[in-house]
Structures are given as C-alpha cells and as structure tokens.
C-alpha positions as a printed NumPy array, in Angstrom:
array([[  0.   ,   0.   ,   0.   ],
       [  0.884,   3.235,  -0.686],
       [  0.802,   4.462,   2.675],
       [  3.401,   1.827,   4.333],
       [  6.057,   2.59 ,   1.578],
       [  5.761,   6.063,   3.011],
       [  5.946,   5.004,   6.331],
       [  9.169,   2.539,   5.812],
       [ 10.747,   5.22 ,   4.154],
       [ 10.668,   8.079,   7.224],
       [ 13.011,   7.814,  10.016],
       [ 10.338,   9.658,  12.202],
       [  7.377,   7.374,  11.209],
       [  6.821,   4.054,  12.14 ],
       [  4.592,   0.865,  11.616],
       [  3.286,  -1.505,  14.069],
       [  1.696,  -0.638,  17.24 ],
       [  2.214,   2.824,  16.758],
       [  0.218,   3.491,  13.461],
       [ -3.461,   4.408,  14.731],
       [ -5.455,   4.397,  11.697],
       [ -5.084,   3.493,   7.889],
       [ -8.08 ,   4.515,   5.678],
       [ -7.977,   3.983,   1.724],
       [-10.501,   4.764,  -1.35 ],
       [-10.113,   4.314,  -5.026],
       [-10.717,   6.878,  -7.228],
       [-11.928,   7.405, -10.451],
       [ -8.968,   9.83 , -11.978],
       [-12.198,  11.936, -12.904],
       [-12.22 ,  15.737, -12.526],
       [-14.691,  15.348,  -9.713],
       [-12.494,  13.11 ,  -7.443],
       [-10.892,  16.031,  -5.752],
       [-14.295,  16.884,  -3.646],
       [-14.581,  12.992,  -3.161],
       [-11.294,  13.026,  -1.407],
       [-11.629,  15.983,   0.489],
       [-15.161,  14.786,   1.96 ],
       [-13.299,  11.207,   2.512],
       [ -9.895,  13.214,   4.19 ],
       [-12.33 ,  15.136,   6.45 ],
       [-14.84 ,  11.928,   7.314],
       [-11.263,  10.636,   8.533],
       [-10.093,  13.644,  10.929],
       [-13.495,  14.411,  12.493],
       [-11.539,  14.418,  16.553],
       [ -8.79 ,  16.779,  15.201],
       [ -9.548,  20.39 ,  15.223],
       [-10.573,  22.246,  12.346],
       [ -7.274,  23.821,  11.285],
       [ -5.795,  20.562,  10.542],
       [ -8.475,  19.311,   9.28 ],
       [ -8.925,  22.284,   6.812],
       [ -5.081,  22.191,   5.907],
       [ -5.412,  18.395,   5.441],
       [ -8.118,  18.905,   2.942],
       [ -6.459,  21.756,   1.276],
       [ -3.461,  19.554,   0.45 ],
       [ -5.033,  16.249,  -0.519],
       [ -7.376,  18.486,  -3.264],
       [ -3.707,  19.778,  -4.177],
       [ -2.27 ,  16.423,  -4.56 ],
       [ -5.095,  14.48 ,  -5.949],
       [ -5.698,  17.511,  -8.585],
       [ -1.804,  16.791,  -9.508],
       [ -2.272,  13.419,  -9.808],
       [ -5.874,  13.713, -12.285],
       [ -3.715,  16.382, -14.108],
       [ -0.223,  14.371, -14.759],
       [ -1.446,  10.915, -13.912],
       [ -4.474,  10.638, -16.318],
       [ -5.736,   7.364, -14.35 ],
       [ -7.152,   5.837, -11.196],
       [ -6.517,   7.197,  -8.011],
       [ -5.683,   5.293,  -4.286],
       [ -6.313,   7.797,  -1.552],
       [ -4.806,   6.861,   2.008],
       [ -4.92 ,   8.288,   5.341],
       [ -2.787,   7.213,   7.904],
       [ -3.422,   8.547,  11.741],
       [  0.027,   8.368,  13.672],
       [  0.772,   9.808,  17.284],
       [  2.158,  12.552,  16.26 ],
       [  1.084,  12.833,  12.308],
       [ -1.507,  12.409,  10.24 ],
       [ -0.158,  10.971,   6.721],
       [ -1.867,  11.525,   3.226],
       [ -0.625,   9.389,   0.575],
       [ -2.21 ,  10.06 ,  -3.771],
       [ -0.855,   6.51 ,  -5.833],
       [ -1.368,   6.848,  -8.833],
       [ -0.168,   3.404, -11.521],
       [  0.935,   5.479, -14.456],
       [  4.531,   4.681, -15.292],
       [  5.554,   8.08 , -16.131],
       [  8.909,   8.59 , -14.348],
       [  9.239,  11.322, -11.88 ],
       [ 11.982,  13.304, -10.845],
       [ 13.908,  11.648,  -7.578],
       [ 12.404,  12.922,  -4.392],
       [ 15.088,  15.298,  -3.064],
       [ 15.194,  16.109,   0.935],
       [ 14.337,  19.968,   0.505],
       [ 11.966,  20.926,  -2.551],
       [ 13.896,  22.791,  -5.054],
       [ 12.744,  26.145,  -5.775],
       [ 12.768,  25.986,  -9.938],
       [ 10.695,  22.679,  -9.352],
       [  8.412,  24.792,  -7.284],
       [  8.286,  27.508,  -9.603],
       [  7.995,  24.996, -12.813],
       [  4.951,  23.   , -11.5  ],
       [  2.372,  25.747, -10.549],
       [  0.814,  26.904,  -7.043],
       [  0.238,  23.391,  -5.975],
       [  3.717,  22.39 ,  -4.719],
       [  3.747,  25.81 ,  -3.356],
       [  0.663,  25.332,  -1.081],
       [  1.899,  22.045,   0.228],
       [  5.268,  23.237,   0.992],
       [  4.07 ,  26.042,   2.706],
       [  1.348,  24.607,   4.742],
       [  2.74 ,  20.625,   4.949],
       [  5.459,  20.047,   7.792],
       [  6.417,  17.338,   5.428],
       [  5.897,  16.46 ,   1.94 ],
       [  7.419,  14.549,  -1.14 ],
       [  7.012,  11.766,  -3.702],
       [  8.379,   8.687,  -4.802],
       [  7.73 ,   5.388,  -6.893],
       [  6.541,   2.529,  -4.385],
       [  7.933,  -1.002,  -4.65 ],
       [  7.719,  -2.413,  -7.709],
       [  8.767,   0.2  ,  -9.181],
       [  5.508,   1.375, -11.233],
       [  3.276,   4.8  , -10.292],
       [  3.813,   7.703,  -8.276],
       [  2.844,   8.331,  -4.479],
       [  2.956,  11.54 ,  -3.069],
       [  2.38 ,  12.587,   0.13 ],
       [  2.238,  14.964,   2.792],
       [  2.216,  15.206,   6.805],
       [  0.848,  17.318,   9.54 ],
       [  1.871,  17.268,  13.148],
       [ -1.047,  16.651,  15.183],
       [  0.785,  17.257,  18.465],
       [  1.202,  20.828,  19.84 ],
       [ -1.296,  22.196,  16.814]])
C-alpha cells in the first residue's frame, strides 16, 4: 500500500503498534475526485480540530488535482493517523517517471509545476514523492503534526 512505503521510508514514522489508523478509497482519476477526497480526508479527521483538518483537505485536493492532471488514471487515496502525524498518501499506476524525491523541494521545481507544490510546501510540515515497490506509479504525500497544533 501506498501508505506503508511512506511510512518505511521516514526515520520519524513508524509501523506496528504505533500506526493508529489506515483509511484507503479508489478513485476514479475523474475531474470530480478532488471533492470525493476531500469529503473522505475530512470523514477521517473528524476528533482533530478544524485547522488541521482544513489544511489536510487543502493539500489532498492539491495532490489528488496533480495526480488527475499528470497521472491521467485511477486514483488510491490513504490516510494514515500516527501519534504525532496524520499521513496523506495520492498513488497513482501510471509509469511516467518522476523526478527523484530530493530532501528539501527545489525552488525551480516549485516555480515549474504551478501553485500546488507551493501550497503544500508552505502549509505541509512534510511532503514529497516517490515510486513505491515495484517500481511502477507515483505516491505523493504529505504530513501534519497533530501534536502541539
């Protein structure tokens, strides 16, 4: 799943008994999906308070508008609710080859790819892509802290 290659990649998040929640839905790839994942992200976060919840939704309509854009296809949404994070993963099976994630986003890939990337870097205390296992698609994904918000 798209979510645990995310996890198993991150020194600061872990599987097993500390992962919470995991929530997934398929998606279309249609232009609609993008309200269907933000009602899903939010159905997800009802305990947490309404700034994360709004910033969560924000960035999964980001990412999943990316994803209908580039990605042309079908859609697996995830939510994953850690101690200290919550976790949005977009997979996408296109096998289009994106750039390597790098540890800091790079400002001309910022500037090349629109508002988007923008939004999420400014709002996400963590974000990035990558191809899963197996080596076809694209997840990307984002994280906000839950503790101290």
């Amino acid at each position: 799943m798209a979510c645990s290659s995310v996890i198993a990649a991150h020194p600061y998040l872990t599987l097993g008994d500390t992962l919470v929640a995991v929530a997934h839905q398929h998606l279309p790839g249609e232009s609609v999906d993008a309200a269907a994942a933000r009602r899903f992200v939010r159905e997800q976060l009802t305990d947490f308070d309404g700034e994360l919840v709004d910033a969560a939704t924000l960035l999964t309509s980001e990412l999943v508008s990316n994803a209908i854009l580039h990605a042309g296809g079908a859609i697996l949404l995830g939510v994953s609710r850690l101690p200290e994070h919550v976790l949005v993963t977009v997979a996408d099976d296109n096998p289009m080859l994106v750039p390597k994630q790098r540890p800091v986003p790079d400002p001309e890939m910022l500037a090349e790819s629109g508002r988007g990337f923008q939004i999420i870097a400014g709002v996400a205390d963590d974000f990035g892509w990558h191809t899963p296992p197996g080596g076809v698609g694209k997840v990307a994904w984002f994280t906000l802290r839950t503790a101290g918000r």
